[in-house]
C-alpha positions in Angstrom: 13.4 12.7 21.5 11.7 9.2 21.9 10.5 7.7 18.7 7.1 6.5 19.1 5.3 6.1 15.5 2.0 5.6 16.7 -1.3 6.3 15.0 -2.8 9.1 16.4 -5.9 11.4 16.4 -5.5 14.7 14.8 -7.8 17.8 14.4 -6.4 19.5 11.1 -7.0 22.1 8.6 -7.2 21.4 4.8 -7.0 23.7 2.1 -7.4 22.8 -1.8 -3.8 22.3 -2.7 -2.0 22.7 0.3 -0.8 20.3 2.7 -2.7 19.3 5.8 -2.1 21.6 8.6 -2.1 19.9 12.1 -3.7 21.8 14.9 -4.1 19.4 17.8 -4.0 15.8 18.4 -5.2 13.0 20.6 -2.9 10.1 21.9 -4.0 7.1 23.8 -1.8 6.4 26.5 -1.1 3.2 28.1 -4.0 2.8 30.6 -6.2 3.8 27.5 -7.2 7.5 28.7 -6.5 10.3 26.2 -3.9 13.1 25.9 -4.4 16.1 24.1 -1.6 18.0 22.6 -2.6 21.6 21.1 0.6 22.4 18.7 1.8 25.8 19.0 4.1 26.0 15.7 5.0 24.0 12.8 8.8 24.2 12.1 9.2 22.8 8.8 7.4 20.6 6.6 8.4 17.9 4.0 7.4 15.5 1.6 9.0 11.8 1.9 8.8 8.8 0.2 9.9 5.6 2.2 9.8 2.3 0.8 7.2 4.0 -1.9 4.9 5.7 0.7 4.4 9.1 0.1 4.4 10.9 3.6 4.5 14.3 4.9 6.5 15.3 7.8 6.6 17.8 10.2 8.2 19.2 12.7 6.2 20.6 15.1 6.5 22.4 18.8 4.1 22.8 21.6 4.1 24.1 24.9 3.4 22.1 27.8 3.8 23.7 31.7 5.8 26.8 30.0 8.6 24.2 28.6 8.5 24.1 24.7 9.1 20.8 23.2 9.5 19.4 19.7 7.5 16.9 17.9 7.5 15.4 14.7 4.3 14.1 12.8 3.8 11.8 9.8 1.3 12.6 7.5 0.8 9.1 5.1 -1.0 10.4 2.1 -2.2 7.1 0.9 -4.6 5.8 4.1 -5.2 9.4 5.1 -3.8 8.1 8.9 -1.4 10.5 11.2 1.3 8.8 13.2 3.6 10.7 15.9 6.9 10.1 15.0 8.9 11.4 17.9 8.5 13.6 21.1 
């Protein structure tokens, strides 16, 4: 897995007192068109604090042309922003 951490778009689903549960997200590529990834599972989910930044993590899998392939997203609770982590 290639580690990326860049911001990225994410449609997600909040519930009071829960984490954030990620459903799809947009990345911009590098001739600025979009890519949308629809995540089929959430592995595991964790809080982390690095360098005093609270941040949630997930591992994630989707399915792209009937190959599954692991994903991890970052969550940073403070500025509300998504970042993919690795792919």
């Amino acid at each position: 897995m290639k580690v990326y951490m860049q911001q990225v778009e994410v449609i997600a689903w909040f519930k009071l007192d829960e984490f954030p549960v990620p459903i799809r997200i947009r990345i911009t590529n590098d001739d600025k068109s979009y890519s949308v990834i629809n995540l089929d599972k959430i592995l595991d989910k964790r809080i982390d604090n690095t360098a005093g930044n609270k941040m949630i993590n997930y591992k994630c899998q989707t399915i792209d042309e009937d190959i599954l392939k692991p994903l991890e997203l970052r969550y940073e609770v403070s500025t509300r922003r998504w970042f993919l982590y690795k792919m």
